[in-house]
C-alpha positions in Angstrom: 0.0 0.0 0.0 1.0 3.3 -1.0 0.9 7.0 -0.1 -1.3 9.0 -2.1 1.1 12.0 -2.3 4.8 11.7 -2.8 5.0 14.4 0.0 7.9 13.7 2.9 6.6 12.6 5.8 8.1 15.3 7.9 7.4 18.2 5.7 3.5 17.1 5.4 3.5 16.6 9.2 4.9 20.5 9.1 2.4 21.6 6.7 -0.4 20.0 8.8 1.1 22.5 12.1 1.0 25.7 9.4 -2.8 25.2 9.9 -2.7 25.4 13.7 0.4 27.7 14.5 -1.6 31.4 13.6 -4.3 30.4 15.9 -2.1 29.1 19.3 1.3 28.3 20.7 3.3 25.8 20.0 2.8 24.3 23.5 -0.7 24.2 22.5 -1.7 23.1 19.3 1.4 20.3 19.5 -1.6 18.5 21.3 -3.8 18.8 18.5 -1.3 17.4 15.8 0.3 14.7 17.2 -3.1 13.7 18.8 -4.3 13.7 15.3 -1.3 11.7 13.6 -1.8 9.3 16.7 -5.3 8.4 15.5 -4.5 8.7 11.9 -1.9 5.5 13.1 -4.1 3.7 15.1 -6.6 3.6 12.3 -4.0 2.8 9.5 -2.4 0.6 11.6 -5.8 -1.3 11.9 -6.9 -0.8 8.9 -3.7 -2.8 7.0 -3.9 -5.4 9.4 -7.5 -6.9 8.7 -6.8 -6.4 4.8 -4.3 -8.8 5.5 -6.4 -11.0 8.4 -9.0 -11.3 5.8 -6.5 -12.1 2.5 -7.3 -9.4 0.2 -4.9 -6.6 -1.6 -5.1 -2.7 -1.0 -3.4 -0.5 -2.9 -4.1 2.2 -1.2 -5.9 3.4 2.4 -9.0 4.0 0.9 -8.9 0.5 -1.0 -8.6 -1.1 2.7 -11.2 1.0 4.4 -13.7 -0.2 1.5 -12.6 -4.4 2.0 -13.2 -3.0 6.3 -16.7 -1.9 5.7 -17.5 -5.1 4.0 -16.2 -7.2 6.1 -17.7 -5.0 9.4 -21.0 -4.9 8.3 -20.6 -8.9 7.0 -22.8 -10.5 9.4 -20.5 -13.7 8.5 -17.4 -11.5 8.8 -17.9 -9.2 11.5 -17.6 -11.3 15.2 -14.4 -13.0 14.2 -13.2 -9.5 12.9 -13.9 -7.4 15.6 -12.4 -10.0 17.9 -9.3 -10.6 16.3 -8.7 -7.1 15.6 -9.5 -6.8 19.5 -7.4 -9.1 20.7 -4.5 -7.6 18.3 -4.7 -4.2 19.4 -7.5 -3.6 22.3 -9.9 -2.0 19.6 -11.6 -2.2 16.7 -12.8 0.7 15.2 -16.2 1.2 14.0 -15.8 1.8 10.1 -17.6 5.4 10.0 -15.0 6.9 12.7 -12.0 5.4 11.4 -9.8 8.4 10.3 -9.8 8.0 6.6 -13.9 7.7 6.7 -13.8 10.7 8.7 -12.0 12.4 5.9 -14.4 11.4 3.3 -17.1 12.9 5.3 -14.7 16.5 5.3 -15.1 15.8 1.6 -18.8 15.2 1.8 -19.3 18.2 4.0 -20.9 15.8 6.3 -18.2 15.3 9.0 -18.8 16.2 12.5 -16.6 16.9 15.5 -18.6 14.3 17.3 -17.7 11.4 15.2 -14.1 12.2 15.9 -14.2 12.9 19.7 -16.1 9.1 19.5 -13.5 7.8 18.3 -10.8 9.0 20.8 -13.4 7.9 23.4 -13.7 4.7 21.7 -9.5 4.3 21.5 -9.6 5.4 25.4 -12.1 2.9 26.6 -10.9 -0.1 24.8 -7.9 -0.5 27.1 -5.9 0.9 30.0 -2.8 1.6 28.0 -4.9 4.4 26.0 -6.8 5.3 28.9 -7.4 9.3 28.8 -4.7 9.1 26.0 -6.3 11.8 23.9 -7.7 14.2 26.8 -5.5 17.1 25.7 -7.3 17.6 22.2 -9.9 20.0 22.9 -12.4 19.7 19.4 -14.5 22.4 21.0 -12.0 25.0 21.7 -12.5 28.6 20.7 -9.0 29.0 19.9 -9.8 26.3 16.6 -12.9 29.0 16.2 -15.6 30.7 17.4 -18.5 28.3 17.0 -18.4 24.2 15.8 -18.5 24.9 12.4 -14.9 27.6 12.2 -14.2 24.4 14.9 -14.4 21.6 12.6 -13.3 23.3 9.5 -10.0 24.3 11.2 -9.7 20.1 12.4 -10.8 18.9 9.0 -8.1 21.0 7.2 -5.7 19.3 9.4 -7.0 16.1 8.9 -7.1 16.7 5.0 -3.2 17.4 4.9 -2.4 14.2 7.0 -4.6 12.0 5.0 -1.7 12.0 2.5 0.5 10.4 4.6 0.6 6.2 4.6 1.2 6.1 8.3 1.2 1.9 8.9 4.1 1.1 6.7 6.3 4.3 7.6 8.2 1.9 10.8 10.8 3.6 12.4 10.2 6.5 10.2 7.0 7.8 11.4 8.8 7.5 15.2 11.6 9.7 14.0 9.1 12.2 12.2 7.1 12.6 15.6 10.7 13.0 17.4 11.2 15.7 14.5 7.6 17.2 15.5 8.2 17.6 19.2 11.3 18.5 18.6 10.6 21.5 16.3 7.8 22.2 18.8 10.0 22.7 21.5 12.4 24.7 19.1 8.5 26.8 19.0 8.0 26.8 22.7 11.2 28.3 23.3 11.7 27.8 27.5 8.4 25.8 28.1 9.9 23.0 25.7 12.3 22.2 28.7 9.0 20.6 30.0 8.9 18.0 27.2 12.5 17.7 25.2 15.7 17.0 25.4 17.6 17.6 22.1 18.3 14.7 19.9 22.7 15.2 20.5 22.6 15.0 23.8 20.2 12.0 24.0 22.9 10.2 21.8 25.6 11.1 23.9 23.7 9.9 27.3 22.7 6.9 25.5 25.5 5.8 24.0 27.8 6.1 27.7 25.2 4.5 29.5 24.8 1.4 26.6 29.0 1.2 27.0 29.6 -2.9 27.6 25.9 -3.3 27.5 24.9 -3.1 23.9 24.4 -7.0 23.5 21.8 -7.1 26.6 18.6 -9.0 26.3 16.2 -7.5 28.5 18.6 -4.1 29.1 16.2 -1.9 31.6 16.7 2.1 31.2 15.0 4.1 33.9 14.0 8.0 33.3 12.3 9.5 36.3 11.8 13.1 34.8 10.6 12.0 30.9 9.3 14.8 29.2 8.2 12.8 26.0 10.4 10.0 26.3 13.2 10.7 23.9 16.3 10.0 26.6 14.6 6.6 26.9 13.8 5.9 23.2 17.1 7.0 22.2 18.8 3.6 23.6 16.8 1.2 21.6 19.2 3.1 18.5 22.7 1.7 20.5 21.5 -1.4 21.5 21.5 -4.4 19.4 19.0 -6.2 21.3 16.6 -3.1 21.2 13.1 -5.4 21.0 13.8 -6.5 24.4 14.5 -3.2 26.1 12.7 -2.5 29.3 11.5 1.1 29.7 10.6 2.7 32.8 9.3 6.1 32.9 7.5 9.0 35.2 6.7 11.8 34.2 4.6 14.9 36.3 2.9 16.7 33.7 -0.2 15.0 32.5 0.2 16.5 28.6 3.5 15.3 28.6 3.0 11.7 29.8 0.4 11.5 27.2 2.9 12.9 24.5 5.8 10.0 25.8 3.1 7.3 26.0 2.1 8.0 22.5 6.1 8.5 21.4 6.4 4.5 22.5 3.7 3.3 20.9 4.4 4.8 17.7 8.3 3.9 18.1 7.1 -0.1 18.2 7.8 -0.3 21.8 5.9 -3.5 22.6 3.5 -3.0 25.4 4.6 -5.3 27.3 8.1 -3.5 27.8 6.2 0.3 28.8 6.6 0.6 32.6 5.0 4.8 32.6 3.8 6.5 35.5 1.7 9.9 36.1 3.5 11.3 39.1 6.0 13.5 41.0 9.3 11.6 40.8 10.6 13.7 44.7 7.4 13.4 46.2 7.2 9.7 46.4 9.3 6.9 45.2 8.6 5.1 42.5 9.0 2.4 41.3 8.6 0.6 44.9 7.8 -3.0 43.4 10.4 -5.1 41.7 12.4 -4.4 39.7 13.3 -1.2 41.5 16.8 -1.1 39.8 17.8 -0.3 36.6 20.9 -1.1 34.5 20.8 2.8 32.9 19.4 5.6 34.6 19.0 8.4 32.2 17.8 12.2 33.4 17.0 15.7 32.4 15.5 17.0 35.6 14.3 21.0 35.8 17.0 22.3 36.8 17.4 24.3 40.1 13.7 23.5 40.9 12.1 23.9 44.3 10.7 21.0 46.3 9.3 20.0 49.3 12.4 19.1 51.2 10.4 18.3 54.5 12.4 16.7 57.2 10.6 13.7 56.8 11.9 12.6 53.4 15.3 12.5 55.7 14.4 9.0 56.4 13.7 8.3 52.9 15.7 5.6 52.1 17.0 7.8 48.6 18.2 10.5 50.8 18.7 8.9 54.4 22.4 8.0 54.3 23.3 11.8 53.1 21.9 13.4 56.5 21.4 16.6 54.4 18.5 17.1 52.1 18.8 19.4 48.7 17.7 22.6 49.4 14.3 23.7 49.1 15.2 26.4 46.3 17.2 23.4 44.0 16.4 20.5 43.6 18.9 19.3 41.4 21.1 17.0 44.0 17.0 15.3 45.1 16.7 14.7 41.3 20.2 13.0 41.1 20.5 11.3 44.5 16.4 9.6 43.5 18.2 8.7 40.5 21.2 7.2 41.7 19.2 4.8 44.3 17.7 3.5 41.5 20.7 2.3 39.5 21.7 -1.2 39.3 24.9 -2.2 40.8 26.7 -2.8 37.5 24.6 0.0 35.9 26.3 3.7 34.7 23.5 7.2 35.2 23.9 9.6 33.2 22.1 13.4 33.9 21.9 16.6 32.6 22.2 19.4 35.7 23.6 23.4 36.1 27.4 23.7 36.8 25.8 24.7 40.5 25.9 21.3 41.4 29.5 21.1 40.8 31.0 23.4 43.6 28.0 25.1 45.8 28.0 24.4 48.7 26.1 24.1 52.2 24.1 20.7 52.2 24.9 20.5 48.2 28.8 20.1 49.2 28.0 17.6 52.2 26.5 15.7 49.3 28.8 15.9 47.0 31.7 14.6 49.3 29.8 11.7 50.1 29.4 10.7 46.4 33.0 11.5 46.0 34.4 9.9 49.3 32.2 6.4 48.1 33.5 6.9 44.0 30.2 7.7 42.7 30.7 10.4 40.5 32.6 9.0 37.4 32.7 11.8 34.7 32.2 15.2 34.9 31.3 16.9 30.8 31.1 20.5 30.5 28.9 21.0 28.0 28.4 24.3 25.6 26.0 27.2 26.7 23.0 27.6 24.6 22.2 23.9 23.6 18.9 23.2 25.3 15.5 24.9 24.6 14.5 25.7 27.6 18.0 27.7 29.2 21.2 29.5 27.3 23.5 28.6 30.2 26.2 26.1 29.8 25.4 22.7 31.6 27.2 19.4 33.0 26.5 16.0 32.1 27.6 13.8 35.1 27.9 10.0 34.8 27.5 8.3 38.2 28.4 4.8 39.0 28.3 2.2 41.9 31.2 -0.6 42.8 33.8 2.0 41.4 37.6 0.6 42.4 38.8 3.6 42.2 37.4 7.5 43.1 39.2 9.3 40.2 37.1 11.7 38.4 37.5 12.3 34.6 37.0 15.8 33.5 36.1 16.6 29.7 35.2 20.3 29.0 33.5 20.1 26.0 31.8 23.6 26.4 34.0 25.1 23.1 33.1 22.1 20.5 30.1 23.0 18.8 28.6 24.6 15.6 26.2 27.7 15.7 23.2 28.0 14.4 20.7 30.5 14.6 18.7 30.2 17.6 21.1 27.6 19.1 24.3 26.0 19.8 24.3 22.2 18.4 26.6 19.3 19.2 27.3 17.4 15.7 28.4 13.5 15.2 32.4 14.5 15.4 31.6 16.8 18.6 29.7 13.5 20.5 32.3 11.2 19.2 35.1 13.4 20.8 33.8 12.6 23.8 32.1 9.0 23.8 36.1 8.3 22.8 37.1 10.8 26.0 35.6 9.1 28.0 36.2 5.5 27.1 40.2 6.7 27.0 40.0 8.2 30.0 42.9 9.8 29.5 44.3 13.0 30.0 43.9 15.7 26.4 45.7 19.1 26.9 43.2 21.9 27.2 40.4 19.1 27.0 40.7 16.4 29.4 41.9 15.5 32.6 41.3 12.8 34.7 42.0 14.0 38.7 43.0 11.5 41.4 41.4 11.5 44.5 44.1 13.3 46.5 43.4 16.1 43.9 39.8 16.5 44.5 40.3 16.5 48.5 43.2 19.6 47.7 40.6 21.0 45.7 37.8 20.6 49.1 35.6 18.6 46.8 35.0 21.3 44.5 34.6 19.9 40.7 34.3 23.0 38.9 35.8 22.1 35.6 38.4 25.1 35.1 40.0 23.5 38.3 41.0 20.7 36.7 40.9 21.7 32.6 43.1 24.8 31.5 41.3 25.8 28.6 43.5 29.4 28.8 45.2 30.2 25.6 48.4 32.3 25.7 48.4 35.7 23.6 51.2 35.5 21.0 54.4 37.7 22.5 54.6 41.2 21.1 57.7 42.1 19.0 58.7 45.7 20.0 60.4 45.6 16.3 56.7 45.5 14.4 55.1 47.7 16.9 57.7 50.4 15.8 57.0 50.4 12.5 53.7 50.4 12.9 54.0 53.4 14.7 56.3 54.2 12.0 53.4 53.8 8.9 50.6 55.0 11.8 52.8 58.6 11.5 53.5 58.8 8.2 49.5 58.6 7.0 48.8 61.3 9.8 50.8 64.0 7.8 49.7 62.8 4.3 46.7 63.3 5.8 47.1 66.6 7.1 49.0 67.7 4.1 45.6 66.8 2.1 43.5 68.7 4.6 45.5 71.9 4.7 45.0 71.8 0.5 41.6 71.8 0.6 41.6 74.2 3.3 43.8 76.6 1.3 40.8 77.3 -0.7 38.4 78.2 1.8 37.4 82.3 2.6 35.8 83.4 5.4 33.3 86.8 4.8 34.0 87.3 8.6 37.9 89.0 9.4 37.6 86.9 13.2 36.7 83.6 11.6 39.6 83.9 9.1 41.6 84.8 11.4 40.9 81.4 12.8 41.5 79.5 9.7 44.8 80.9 9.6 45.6 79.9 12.8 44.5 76.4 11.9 46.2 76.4 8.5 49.4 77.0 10.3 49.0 73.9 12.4 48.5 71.5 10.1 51.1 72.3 8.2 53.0 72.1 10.8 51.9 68.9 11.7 51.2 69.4 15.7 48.2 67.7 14.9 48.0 64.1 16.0 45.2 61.2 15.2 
């Protein structure tokens, strides 16, 4: 089966936001489009499969939705259909709200908002993996117009330019068009796209340390307890070459956004089975409590300096009890690491994304850092380059943590000067990420790059793992010859009185009609061509 239009994938998905971007934000009317290319998905997906169940050819979407009807409304057909198709995915469609029929009725001028918000009820009720999945797509907002019919016109119009799209077939493709969606929403969002993305280099470059040794694991388990949409934990299936049998565990505070990473899985092929996703606030209370409750990657992109709770009470937390200090109530970040850290497996490597802050303040943030450092947690330090993420221009650390270390040495890469601008951002390419993936496998010392610090140096420096401690990045200015300064003095001098010599020409010809002011000109005239003028 076949796409009707020879369209790219991601420039038709792009086309389908023109539609919604004049009318709302980016955070916004993402909801709407990549609800919509959900259900276009779920529908196709459905759609191709009981063409095949029932042995018959489609050439195209609309070919398959015509051998569906029969079939549905088959009275011969229709039970071992419908529980098939139920037993394959949770659902089965009726044939008038699957979302190339809906199209046809935009065609007709008979379609109805209705239909469609069936049909997500329909997709929601069948099962608790799409349970509320499509709450976030208001049909009946007044920012899609002012009454239902502006409302459905703006939907169908989306709808219309999706249509072209042969979503089934697409694979891995359609997963990497919805990263490219989010991703240019967040690129839209500006800071509220923290919420919800991390960029696609520094997912690679967190997945590809943690996967080190670990790319032929069956049953590899990746933990992200601050997901956004899910791309730090999708990004591993790309580095492991066992990535059907990858375990993902996920939580995720924002309700829009769990929604977004639950739909990112199912549309990446993540088998349900393997989508451990929770609603909830990662500090607030631990999760997950029932086996397994450690992970063999632990993979995080927490807000950074956030504020929390930090009640005495979490002191006896088993994350944060053997610390006696808690993260202070303005930052969060060292809660967000330490909840991350208690959760990694003992042969397992974390990797997170935090301020430079974390790296020298001090207070109950140093207590906790010489802990980690006194029991060889903290691995590798990466200073990364300012402007990279959407939501912050600062520079920021990548730290990769550890347990069972035999050794407390700390390797330092500063990284923060390989990059290439763009125009809204700084962006790490393939030979910036491989600079340091090889770094840090080395661990070896690089002039003005790298330096790995022995535990007697990080006590001399009292714990402090600011990254110019360690990496001199300073360049020295080239000596001055006294030699070239003179004669540029020399050539500096000589244009000065050609100069001059020009200006007291031209001001040979000038008369004043005033006897004072040519009196002044005189005056003038004799100092230039004297030459006590000086530039």
């Amino acid at each position: 089966m076949s796409s009707n239009n020879s369209k790219t994938l991601f420039q038709a998905l792009w086309n389908s936001a023109d539609i919604l971007r004049s009318k709302m934000d980016a955070s916004e009317y993402k909801n709407y489009l990549l609800g919509l290319v959900f259900y276009k998905y779920l529908s196709d997906r459905m759609l191709c499969f009981a063409v095949d169940m029932l042995e018959e050819k489609a050439e195209t979407i609309q070919d398959a939705q015509k051998i569906y009807e029969l079939a549905y409304y088959d009275l011969d057909t229709q039970k071992d259909l419908i529980d098939v198709l139920k037993e394959e995915f949770s659902y089965a469609l009726e044939p008038n709200l699957t979302f190339t029929a809906l199209v046809q009725k935009a065609h007709d001028m008979t379609f109805e908002l209705e239909d469609l918000a069936q049909g997500f009820r329909n997709i929601e009720q069948s099962s608790e993996l799409f349970e509320n999945l499509f709450e976030d797509v208001d049909l009946y907002s007044k920012k899609l117009g002012q009454n239902a019919s502006k409302q459905s016109k703006t939907i169908t119009a989306v709808m219309k330019e999706l249509d072209t799209l042969d979503l089934a077939h697409d694979g891995d493709a359609l997963g990497d068009a919805y990263e490219y969606l989010i991703g240019q929403f967040a690129s839209d969002s500006g800071k509220k796209a923290g919420e919800f993305y991390t960029p696609q280099p520094i997912s690679t470059l967190m997945s590809r340390i943690v996967l080190e040794g670990m790319k032929d694991k069956k049953g590899f388990s990746v933990y992200d307890p601050t997901m956004g949409s899910g791309s730090l934990l999708l990004n591993v299936k790309k580095y492991s070459n066992e990535p059907g049998t990858i375990n993902y565990f996920g939580q995720e505070l924002n309700t829009s956004t769990f929604n977004l990473a639950r739909m990112n899985m199912i549309l990446h092929g993540v088998d349900i089975a393997n989508q451990h996703l929770k609603n909830g606030d990662t500090l607030d209370a631990d999760w997950p409590v029932d086996e397994p409750t450690n992970f063999d990657a632990v993979l995080m992109n927490p807000p950074y300096s956030a504020k929390w709770g930090a009640e005495k009470g979490f002191l006896d937390d088993p994350r944060y009890s053997s610390y006696g200090v808690l993260a202070p109530k303005s930052k969060a970040d060292f809660a967000f690491l330490l909840h991350g850290y208690y959760h990694l497996k003992e042969s397992g490597t974390m990797a997170i994304v935090l301020p430079h802050g974390v790296l020298f303040r001090g207070a109950a943030e140093g207590k906790i850092r010489k802990i980690l450092l006194d029991n060889g947690a903290i691995d590798t330090v990466i200073g990364l380059p300012a402007n990279i993420f959407f939501n912050t221009s600062i520079p920021t650390t990548v730290i990769i943590l550890k347990k069972n270390r035999r050794n407390k040495d700390v390797l330092f890469i500063d990284a923060s000067q390989d990059f290439t601008k763009s125009k809204n951002q700084n962006k790490l390419e393939k030979q910036h990420i491989d600079k340091i993936v090889e770094t840090y496998l080395e661990r070896e010392s690089i002039e003005k790059y790298a330096h790995v610090a022995d535990f007697e140096e990080i006590i001399e420096n009292d714990y402090n793992l600011n990254i110019p401690r360690y990496v001199d990045t300073f360049e020295e200015e080239e000596p001055i010859s006294l030699v070239d300064v003179a004669k540029e003095l020399s050539q500096v001098q000589k244009e000065i009185k050609e100069a001059n010599t020009k200006l007291a020409e031209m001001f040979e010809d000038l008369t004043a009609t005033d006897p004072d002011v040519q009196v002044e000109l005189n005056q003038f005239l004799e100092i230039l061509k004297s030459g006590d003028i000086h530039g």
